[in-house]
C-alpha positions as CSV (number, residue, x, y, z in Angstrom):
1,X,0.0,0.0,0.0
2,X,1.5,3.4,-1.2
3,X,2.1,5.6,1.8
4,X,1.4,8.8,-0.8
5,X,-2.4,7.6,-0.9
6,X,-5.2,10.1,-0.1
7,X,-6.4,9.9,3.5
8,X,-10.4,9.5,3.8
9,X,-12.6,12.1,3.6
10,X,-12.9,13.8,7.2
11,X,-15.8,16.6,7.0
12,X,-13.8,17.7,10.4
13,X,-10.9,18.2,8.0
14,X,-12.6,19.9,5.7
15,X,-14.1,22.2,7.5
16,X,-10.8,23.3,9.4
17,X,-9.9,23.4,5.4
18,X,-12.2,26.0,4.8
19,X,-11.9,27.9,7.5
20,X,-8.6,28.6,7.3
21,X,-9.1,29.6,3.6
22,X,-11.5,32.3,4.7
23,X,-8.7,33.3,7.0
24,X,-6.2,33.7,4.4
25,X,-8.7,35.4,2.2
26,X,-9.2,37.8,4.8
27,X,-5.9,38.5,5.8
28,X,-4.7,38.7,2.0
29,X,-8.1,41.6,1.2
30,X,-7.0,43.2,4.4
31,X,-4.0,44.0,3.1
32,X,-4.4,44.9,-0.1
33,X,-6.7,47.0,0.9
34,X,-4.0,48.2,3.6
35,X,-1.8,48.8,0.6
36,X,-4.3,50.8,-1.7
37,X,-5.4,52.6,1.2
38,X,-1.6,53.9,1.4
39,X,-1.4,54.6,-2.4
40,X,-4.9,56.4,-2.2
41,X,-3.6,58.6,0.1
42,X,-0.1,59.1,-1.6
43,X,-1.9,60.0,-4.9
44,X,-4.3,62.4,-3.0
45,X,-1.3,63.8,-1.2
46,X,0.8,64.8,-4.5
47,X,-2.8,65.7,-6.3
48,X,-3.9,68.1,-3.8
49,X,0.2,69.3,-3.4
50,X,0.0,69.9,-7.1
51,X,-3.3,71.6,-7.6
52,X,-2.5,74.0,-4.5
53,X,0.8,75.2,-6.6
54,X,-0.9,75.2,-10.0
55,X,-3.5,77.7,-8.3
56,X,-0.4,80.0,-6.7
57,X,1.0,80.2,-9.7
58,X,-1.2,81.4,-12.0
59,X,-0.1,84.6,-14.1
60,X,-2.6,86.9,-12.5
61,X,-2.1,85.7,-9.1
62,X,1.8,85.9,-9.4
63,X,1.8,89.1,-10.7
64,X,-0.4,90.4,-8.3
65,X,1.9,88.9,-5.4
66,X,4.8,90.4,-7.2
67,X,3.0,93.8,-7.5
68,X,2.3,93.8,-3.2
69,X,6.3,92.7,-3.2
70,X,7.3,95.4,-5.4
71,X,4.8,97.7,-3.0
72,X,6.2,97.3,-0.1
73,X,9.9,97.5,-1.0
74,X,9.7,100.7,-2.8
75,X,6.8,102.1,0.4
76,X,4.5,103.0,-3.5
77,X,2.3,105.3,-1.1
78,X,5.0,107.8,-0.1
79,X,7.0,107.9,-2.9
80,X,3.5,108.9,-5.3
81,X,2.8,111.4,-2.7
82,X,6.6,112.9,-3.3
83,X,6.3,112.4,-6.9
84,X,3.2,113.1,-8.4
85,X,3.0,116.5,-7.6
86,X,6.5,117.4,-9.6
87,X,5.5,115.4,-12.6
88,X,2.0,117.2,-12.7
89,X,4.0,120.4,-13.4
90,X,6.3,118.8,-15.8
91,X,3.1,117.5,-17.7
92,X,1.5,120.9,-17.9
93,X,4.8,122.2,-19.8
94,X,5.1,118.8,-22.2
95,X,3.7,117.7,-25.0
96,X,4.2,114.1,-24.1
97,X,1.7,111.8,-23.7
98,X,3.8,109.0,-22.1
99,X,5.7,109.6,-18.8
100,X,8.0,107.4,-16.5
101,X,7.7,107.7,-12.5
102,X,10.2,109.3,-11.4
103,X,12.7,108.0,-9.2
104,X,11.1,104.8,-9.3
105,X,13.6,101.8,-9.8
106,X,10.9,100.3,-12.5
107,X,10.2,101.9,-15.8
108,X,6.5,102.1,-15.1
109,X,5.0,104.4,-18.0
110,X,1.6,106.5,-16.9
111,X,-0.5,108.7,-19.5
112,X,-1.1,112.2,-19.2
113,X,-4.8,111.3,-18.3
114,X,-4.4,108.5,-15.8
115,X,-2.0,111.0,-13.8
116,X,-4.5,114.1,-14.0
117,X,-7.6,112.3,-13.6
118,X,-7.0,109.2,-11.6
119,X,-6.4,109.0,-7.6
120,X,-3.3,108.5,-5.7
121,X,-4.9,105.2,-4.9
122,X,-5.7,104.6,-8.0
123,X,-2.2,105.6,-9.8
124,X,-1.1,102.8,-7.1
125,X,-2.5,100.3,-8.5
126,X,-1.7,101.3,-12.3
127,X,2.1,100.8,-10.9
128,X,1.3,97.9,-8.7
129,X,-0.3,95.8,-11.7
130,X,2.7,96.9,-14.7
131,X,5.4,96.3,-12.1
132,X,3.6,93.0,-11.6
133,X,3.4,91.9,-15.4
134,X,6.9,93.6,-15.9
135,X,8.5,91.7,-13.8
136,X,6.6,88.7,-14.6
137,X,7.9,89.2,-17.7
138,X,11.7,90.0,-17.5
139,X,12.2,88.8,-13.9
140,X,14.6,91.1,-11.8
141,X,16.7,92.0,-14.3
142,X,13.9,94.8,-15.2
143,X,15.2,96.2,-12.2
144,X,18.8,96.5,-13.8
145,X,18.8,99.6,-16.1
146,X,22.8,99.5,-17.1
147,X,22.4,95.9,-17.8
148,X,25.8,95.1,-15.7
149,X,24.1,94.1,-12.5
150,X,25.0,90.2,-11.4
151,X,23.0,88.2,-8.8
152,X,25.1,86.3,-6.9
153,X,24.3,82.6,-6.3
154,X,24.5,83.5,-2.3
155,X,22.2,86.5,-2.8
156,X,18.7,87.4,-1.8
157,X,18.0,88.3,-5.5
158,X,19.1,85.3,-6.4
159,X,16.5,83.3,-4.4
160,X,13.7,85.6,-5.7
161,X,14.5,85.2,-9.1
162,X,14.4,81.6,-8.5
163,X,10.9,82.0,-6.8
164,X,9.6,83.7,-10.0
165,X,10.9,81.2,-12.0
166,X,9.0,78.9,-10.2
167,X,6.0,80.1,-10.5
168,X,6.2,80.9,-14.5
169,X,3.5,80.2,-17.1
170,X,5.3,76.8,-18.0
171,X,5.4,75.3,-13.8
172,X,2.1,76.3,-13.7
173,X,0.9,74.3,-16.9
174,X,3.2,71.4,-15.4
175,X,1.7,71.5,-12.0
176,X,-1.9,71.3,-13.5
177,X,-1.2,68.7,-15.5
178,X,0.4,66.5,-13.1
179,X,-2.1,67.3,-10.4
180,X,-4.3,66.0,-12.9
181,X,-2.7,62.7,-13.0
182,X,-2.2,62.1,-9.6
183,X,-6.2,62.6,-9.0
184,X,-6.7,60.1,-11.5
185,X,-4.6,57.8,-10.1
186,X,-6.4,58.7,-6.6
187,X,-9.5,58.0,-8.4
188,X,-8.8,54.7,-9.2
189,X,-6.8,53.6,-6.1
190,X,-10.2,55.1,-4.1
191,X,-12.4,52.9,-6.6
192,X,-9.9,50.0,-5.4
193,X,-10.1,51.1,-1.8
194,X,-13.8,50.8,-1.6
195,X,-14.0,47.4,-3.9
196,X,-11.6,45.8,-2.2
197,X,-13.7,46.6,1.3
198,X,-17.4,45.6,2.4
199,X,-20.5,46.9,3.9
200,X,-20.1,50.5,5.6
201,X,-16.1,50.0,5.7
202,X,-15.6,51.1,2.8
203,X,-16.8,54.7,3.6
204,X,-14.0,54.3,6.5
205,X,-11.3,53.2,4.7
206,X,-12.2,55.6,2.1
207,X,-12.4,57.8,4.5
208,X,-8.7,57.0,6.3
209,X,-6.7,57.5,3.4
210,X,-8.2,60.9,2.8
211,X,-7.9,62.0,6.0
212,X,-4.1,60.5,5.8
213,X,-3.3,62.2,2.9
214,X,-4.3,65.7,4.5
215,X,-3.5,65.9,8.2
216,X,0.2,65.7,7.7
217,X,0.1,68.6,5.5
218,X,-2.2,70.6,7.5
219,X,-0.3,70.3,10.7
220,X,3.3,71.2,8.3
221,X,1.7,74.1,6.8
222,X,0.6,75.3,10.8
223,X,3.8,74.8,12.0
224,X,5.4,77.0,9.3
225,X,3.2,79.5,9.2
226,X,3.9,79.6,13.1
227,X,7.6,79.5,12.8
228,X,7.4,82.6,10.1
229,X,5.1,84.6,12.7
230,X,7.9,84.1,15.3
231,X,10.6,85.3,13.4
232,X,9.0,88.2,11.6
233,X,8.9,91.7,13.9
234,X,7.1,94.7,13.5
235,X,8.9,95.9,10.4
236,X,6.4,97.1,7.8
237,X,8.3,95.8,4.8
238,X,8.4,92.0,6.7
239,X,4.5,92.2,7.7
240,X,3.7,92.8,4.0
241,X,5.6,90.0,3.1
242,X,4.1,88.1,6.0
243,X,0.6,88.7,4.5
244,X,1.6,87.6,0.7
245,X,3.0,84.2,2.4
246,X,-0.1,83.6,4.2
247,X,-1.9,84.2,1.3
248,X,0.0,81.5,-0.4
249,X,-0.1,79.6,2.5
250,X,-4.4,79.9,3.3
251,X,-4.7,78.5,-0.3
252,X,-2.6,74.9,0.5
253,X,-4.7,74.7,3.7
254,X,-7.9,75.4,2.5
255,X,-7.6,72.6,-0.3
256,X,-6.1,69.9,2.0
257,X,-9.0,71.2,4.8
258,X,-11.3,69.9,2.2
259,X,-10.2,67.0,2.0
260,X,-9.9,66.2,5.5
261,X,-13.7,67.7,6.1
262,X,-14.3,64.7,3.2
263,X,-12.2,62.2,5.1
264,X,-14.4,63.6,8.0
265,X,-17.6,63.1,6.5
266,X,-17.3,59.3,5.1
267,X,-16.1,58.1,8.9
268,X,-19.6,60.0,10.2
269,X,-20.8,58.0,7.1
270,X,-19.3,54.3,7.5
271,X,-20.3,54.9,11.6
272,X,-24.1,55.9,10.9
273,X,-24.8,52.4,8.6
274,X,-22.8,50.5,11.1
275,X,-25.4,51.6,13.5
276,X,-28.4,51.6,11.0
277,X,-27.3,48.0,10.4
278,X,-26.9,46.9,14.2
279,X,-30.3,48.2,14.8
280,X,-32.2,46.8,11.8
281,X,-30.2,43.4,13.2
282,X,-31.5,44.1,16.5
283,X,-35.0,44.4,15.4
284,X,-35.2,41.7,12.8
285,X,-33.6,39.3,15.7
286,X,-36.2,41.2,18.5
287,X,-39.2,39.8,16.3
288,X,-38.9,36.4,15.9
């Protein structure tokens, strides 16, 4: 008699057979669904990252954060009400119908009719918005008028012309294109997330990697904004570069804040069937 022969059926067997099976099964859909939980989140993560900077950077917005920059380092509101008065009188005895500011370290040009007729405030913001879309444009070296000035690679200049070029026309179509990848990918690692799950856990675990993907970032962009406070004094030029930073800053949080308030909401979700299903248990059990 061959030892290798098959033992007799045991329904005891079998049933330990099966058992452990649906053991296996369920440790092997826990975690993959452990897994595309964590790539969910990732995907989420970057896509929400890379929306936040495609929204900083666009043109208008940039140029408008470079326009409050260029406000605040040249104090715009006391040097119009030095200037505008002298170049009123040198109007009245030109024929021109272009002029420069003067003394301003941009070559901001204003017709005769926006100086006569429009505010101070309102001459402000002429500046503010070509300073903005000048230096969009040329970067710093608009600033440069003899054409010999070099930014050191140690220099504050040199980091601000690196900001701008960060936030140019071609990272911002870059961002928005891979922020629309990444969401994508979200999509379908969510779709995964909530397959791969049953009954109301799949509103939690939905609701997990969300809340995974946006927590960390809210509590980093907290702390930084805290750490900036701490440092900045009562300087006027530093507060107004304190407010264009939170600016930037308010629109990362409020995206990943949504996200968490959605991570939020399909917890509440997952929690209020797991209750409506205990107590239609509860009641189906209570009438028989």
């Amino acid at each position: 008699m061959s030892i290798f022969s098959r033992l007799p059926f045991s329904p005891e067997r079998q049933l330990t057979r099966s058992r452990l099976q649906r053991n296996n099964d369920k440790t092997a859909g826990r975690t993959g669904g452990i897994v595309l939980g964590a790539f969910c989140a990732i995907a989420l993560f970057l896509s929400v990252l890379s929306f936040s900077f495609s929204q900083v950077s666009e043109p208008g917005r940039v140029k408008d954060y470079i326009g409050l920059g260029v406000g605040a380092l040249t104090e715009i509101e006391q040097h119009l009400a030095n200037e505008l008065p002298g170049l009123k009188e040198v109007i009245n005895a030109s024929d021109e119908t272009s002029f420069l500011l003067p003394n301003f370290p941009l070559d901001i040009p204003l017709s005769r009719d926006e100086i006569f007729t429009a505010s101070n405030d309102e001459v402000r913001q002429l500046v503010l918005v070509r300073a903005g879309s000048l230096i969009y444009e040329e970067g710093l070296i608009a600033f440069d008028r003899t054409g010999q000035q070099d930014f050191g690679y140690f220099s504050l200049a040199f980091v601000v012309q690196q900001a701008l070029v960060l936030g140019d026309a071609e990272n911002h179509m870059i961002s928005s294109i891979f922020a629309l990848l990444t969401f994508i990918v979200a999509v379908f690692a969510g779709i995964g997330v909530v397959v791969s799950a049953r009954g109301y856990h799949r509103f939690r675990n939905i609701g997990l990697a969300a809340l995974f993907s946006a927590i960390p970032a809210l509590l980093l962009i907290l702390v930084v904004i805290f750490v900036v406070h701490s440092f900045v004094d009562t300087d006027l030029f530093a507060q107004d570069l304190l407010s264009i930073l939170e600016n930037i800053m308010a629109i990362f949080l409020r995206n990943f804040l949504v996200v968490a308030i959605f991570g939020c909401f399909c917890i509440c979700m997952s929690w209020v069937f797991s209750l409506v299903t205990k107590w239609a248990t509860f009641k189906k059990a209570s009438t028989f």
